[in-house]
N, C-alpha and C positions, 0 to 999 in steps of 0.2 A: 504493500500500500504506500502509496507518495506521503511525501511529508506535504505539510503545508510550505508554500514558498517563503523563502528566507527575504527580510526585508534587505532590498537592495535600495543604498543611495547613487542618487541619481544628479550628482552634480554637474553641474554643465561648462566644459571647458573651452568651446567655441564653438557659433551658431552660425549658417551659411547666410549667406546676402541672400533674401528671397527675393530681390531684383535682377539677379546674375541669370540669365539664359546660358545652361549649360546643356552638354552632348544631352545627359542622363534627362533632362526637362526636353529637349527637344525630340528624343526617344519614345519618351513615356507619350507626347500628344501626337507623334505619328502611329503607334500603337494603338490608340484611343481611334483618330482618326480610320486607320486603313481596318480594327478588325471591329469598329464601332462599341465600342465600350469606356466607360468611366473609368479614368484612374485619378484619382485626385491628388495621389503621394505616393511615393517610394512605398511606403509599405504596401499598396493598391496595386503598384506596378509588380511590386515582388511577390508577393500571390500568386499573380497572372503567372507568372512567368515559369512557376512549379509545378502549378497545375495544369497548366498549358504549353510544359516547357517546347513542343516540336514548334507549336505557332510563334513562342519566343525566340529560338535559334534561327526560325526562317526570316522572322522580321531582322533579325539581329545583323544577320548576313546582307541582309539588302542594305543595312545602314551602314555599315564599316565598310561597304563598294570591295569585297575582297576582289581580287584578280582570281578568274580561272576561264580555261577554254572549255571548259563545257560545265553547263549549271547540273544539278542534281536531278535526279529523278525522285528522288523520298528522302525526307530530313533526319528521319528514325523511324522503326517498328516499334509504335506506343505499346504495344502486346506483349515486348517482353523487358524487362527486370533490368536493374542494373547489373545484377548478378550474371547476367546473360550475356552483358558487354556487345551491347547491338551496334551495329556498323550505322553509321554516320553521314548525313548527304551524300547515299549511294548512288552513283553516276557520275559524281563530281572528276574532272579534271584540273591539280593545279600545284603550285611550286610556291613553297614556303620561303624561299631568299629569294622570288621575284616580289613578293608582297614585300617585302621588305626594301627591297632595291627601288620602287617603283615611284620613289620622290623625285616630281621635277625638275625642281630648282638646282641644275648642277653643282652651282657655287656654294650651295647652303651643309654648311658641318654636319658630319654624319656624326663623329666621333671625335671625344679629345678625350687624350691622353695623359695622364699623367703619373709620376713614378715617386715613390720612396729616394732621397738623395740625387735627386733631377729637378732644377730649375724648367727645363723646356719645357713646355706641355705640346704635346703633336698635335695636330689638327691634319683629320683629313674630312674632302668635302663626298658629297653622296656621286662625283661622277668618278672620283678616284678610287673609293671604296668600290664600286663598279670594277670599273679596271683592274684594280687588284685580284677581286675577285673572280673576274673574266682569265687573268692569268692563273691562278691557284688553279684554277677547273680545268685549263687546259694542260697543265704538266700533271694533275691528276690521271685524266683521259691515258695522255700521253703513256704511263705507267700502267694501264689499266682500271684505273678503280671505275667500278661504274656499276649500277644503279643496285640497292642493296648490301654493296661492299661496307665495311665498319672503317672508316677513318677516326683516328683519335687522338687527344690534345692531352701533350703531359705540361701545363703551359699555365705563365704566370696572366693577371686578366689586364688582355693587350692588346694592340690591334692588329696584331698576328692571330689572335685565334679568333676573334669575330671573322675576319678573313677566311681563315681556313676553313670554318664552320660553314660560314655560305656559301664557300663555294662546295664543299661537300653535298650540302642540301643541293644546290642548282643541278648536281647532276642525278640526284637519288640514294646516293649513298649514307647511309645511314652516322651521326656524329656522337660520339662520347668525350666525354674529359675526365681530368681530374686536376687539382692545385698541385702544384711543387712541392708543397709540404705534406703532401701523402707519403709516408714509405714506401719499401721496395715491395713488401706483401700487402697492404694494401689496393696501392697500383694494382698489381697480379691476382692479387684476390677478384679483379673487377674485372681487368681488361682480359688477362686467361680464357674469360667464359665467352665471349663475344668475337675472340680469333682476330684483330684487326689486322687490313694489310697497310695500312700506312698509319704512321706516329710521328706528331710534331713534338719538337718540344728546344730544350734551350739550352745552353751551357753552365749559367749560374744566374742566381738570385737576390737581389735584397730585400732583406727584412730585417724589422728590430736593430736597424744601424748595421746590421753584421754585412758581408757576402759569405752565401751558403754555394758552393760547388754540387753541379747538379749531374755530371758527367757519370760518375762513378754508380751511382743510383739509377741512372737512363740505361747503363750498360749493362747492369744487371736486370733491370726490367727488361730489355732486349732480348736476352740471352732466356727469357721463361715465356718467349711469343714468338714460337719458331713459324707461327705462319707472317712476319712480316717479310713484307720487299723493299720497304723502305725506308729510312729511319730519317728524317731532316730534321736540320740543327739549325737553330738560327740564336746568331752572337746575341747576345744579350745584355749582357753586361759589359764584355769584352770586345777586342775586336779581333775579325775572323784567324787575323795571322797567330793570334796567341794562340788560338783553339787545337787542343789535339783531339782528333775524330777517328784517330785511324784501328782503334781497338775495336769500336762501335760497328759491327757488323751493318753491312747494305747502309751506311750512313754517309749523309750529302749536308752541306751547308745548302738553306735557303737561295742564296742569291743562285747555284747550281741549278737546283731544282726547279726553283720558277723559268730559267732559261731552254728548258728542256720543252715550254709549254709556247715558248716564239717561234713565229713563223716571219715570213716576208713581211706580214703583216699584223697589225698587234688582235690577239682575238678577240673575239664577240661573245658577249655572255647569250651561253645557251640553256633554257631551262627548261627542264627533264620534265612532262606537262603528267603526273601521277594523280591514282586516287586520293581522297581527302585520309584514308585508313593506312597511307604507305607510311613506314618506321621512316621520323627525322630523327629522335633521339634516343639514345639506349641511358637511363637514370638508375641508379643504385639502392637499393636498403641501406639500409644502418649495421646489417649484421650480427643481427642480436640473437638470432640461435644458427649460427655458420654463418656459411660462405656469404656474401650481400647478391640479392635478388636482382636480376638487371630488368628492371622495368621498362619496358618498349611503350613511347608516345608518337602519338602520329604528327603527320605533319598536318594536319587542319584541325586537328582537334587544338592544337598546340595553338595556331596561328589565334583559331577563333577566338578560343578562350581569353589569350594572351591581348589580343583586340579587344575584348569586352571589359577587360580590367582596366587596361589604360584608358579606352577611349571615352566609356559609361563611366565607370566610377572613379576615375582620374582625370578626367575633363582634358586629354590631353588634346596635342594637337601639332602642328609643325612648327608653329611656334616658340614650342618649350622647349628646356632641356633638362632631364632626367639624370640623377645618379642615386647609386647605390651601391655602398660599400660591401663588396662580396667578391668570391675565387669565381673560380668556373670550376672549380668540384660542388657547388650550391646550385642548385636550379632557381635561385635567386637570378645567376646569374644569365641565364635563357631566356626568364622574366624581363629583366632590364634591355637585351637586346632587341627585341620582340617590339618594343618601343618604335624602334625604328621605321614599322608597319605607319606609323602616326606622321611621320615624316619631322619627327622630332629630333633632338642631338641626341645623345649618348656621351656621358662622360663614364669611363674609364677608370679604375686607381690601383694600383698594385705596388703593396710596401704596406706597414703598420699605421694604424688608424691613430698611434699615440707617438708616434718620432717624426719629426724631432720635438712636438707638443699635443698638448691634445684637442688641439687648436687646427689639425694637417685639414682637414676636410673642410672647413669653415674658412681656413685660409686660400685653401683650392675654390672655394667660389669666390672668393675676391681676387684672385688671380686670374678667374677667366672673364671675367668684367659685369658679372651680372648684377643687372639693376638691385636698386634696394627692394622694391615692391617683390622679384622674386626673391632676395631672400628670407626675406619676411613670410615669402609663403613654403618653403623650404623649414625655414623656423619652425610653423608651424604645423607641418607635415612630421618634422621628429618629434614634436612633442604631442602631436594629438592623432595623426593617423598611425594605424597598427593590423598587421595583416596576419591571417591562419591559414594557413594550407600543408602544402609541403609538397616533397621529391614526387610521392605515390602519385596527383596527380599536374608537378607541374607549375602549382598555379596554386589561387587560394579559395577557401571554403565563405571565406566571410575577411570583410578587410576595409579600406578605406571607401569615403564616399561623399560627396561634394557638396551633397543636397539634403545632408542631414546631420544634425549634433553632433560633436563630440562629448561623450561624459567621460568623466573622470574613471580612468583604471577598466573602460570597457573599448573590447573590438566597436567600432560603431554599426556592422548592419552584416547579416547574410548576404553575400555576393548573389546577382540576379541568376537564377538559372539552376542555385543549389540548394535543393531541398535538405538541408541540414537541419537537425534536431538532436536534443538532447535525452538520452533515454537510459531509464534504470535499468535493473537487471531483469527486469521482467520482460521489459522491451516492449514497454508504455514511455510515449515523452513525458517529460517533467519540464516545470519551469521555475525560473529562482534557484533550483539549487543542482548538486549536480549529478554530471549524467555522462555516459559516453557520446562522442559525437560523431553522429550518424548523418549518412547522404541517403535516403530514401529513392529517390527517383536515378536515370540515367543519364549522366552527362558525356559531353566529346569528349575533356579530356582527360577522363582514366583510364587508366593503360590496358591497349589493346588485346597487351599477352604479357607474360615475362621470358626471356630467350633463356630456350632448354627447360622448360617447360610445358613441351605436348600435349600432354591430356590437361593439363590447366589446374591440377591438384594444389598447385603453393598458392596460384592466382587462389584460387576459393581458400586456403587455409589463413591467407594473408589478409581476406575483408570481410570473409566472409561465417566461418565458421562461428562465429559469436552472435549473432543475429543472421538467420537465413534468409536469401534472397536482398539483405539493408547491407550497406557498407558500412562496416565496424574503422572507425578511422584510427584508434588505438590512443585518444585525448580525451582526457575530461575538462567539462566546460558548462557553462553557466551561462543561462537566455536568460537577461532579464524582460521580461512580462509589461514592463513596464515603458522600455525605453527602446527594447528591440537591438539594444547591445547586447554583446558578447563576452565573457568574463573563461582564458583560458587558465584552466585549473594544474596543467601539467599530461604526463605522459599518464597511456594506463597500463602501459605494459615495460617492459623493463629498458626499455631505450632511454640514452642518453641525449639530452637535445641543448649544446651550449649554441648558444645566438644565431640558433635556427638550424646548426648542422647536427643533423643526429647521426648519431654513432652506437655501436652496440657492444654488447661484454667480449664477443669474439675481437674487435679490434685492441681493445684493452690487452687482450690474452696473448695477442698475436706480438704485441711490442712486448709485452712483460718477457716473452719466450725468447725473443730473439737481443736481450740487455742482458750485460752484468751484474749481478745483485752485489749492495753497498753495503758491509755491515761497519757503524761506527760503534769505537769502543770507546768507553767514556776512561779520560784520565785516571790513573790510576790502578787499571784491573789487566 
């Protein structure tokens, strides 16, 4: 039997302009408009949108103008479950780094850059980033990879790997990563399962003021992925003449590699025209009982979702620009690029969020000149908006939102689209107090499969075995009833989750096994 709801305070730490016409206001009155219905508010809107989710995904689509060459024949089969993981705007044709490439304004930043112990910041605009990535895909080709193949980033977050990630996608081959600061089992614990033929990655690192030498570590991740052809190294810290490569089996400096993809003429980005269900990304578990699960996301499930976040409930647009401090072993990090779809900037950061102050990020927007009114809303974005999801699908459950309150110490609103709820053990929702948190209906972007997994046994053991046919999402959390915020309570199962990166007891075990144990003796004995 439920408790009675706990009283939740309900303080209000920033209220939206209700003269602001934003995406989400202009959404909700062509929804109203094209399917003839009242919505009066976000919460009116987000009803609709659970209950009706097929006619929300279709409207959703028409409003974000995705690119593809041929529209869908069916948006989902409402008939079955999410537990059933039903295919997605079947018929669709289209390319997840053409949506992203497809900003007009040549001249306009796609990305800036900036480094730990680096004054520069780089700047590249959306036609170079093109070219770039028109060259990455042709010495891809050139080698083979193509449509399916696993390419993968051992690679600090830079515009090397945004690069190489799209051009991966442009041709179909499917993208993985992980941060530098992964060890060598780690790494291998991930990448082993997926077989990739091609791996980027760098010669050294900074962090925490130090340089971390990354060779040694590459070479042995190397030497446990006997299906690569190809290993590129791109100078990093150094420059290419200090670099010794020649241990690193099948391994080429960048500036080689991309040469490999020129012709008489400079190439043409070409994009591999797929269904909305084809693998763009292979994402990992945490590892909490073995090896980490590679969870396969599609590439329009990715796109949409990742659209519907910025665009609805982040008001973005091309005139913004975006940062967020994360690796590209976080699906933070696929998040922030995905931005790009908006034909917004992207900034970039790689190096410690506290050297040489703890001032570095706050300093990095006064360095790239942005006005005070953005940062004031930047300001007010760390201290009042707050997001939930994670790796499993991507994306988040509930999170930031333009057109409604901030209270104090709460997620502000269920994300449109996701029927999430909080429920006992009984698997009755509860409100006020708490409860696991549950996705009821079927969304794009939960993963389609996990790789090496056939009959789908871990998929169902991983969402499903705690509530049948509900996604068990493995967090307790807290609706309040009141305010339609979010209050997360922590993990429910034994994963560890520091600043959003969860990790499990196997990663723990796997460093413990492979260190020296310290015994200190106290003076005296």
């Amino acid at each position: 039997m439920s408790r009675e709801p706990e009283i939740m305070e309900s303080q209000v730490m920033w209220e939206p302009d209700t003269k602001r016409n934003t995406h989400m206001d202009r959404f909700r009155a062509a929804v109203a408009s094209s399917c003839g219905i009242r919505l009066a508010n976000y919460d009116d809107l987000y009803q609709w949108s659970v209950e009706s989710y097929s006619d929300f995904w279709a409207e959703f689509w028409k409003y974000s103008n995705i690119v593809c060459s041929r529209l869908y024949d069916e948006v989902v089969d409402t008939s079955k479950s999410i537990a059933d993981v039903p295919e997605w705007f079947k018929g669709s044709r289209l390319n997840y780094a053409e949506n992203l490439l497809k900003h007009k304004d040549n001249d306009k930043i796609a990305l800036y850059a900036a480094r730990e112990g680096k004054e520069e910041i780089l700047k590249v605009t959306f036609e170079e980033l093109r070219q770039a990535v028109a060259l990455y895909a042709a010495a891809m080709r050139k080698m083979g990879v193509k449509v399916g193949d696993r390419v993968v980033g051992y690679l600090p977050n830079s515009i090397h790997a945004v690069e190489a990630m799209l051009a991966a996608a442009s041709i179909g081959a499917i993208w993985s990563s992980t941060s530098p600061d992964f060890g060598i089992n780690g790494v291998l614990d991930r990448f082993s399962q997926i077989q990739p033929k091609l791996i980027f990655s760098v010669e050294a690192v900074i962090y925490n003021g130090k340089e971390h030498n990354h060779l040694e570590k590459l070479l042995r991740v190397v030497k446990g992925l006997p299906d690569l052809k190809k290993v590129v190294v791109i100078p990093y810290v150094s420059s290419r003449e200090t670099i010794d490569i020649s241990k690193i089996p099948n391994s080429v400096f960048l500036e080689d590699f991309l040469a490999t993809g020129k012709g008489d003429q400079a190439p043409q980005l070409e994009f591999e025209q797929l269904p909305f269900s084809h693998p763009l990304f292979i994402m990992y578990s945490s590892g909490t009982t073995g090896a980490p699960k590679c969870m396969v996301h599609s590439a329009g499930g990715t796109l949409i979702q990742h659209l519907k976040e910025h665009i609805l409930h982040g008001n973005m647009s091309s005139s913004d620009v975006i940062m967020y401090y994360t690796t590209i072993g976080w699906m933070m990090w696929n998040w922030l690029v995905s931005a790009l779809a908006t034909g917004a900037s992207v900034v970039l950061y790689d190096g410690s969020p506290l050297i040489p102050s703890p001032n570095v990020l706050w300093d990095l927007t006064d360095r790239l000149g942005f006005q005070v009114c953005f940062f004031q809303k930047i300001l007010y974005i760390l201290n009042g908006f707050f997001i939930a999801g994670g790796t499993d699908i991507i994306s988040c459950f509930m999170g930031h939102n333009v057109t409604v309150p901030v209270y104090k110490g709460e997620i502000q609103a269920r994300n449109l689209g996701m029927a999430v709820e909080a429920w006992n053990d009984e698997g009755k929702p509860v409100w006020g107090e708490s409860g696991e948190l549950v996705c009821t209906k079927p969304i794009p972007c939960q993963p389609t499969h996990f790789w090496n997994d056939e009959n789908g046994s871990k998929y169902r053991k991983a969402y499903f075995s705690k509530f049948p046919g509900v996604w068990a999402h493995g967090d307790f959390c807290k609706i309040n009833p009141k305010t339609g915020g979010i209050v997360m309570l922590g993990r429910s199962d034994g994963t560890l989750n520091p600043n959003g990166v969860r990790f499990g007891s196997s990663e723990i075990y796997n460093i413990e096994s492979g260190t020296c144990s310290l015994l200190v003796v106290p003076p005296g004995l």
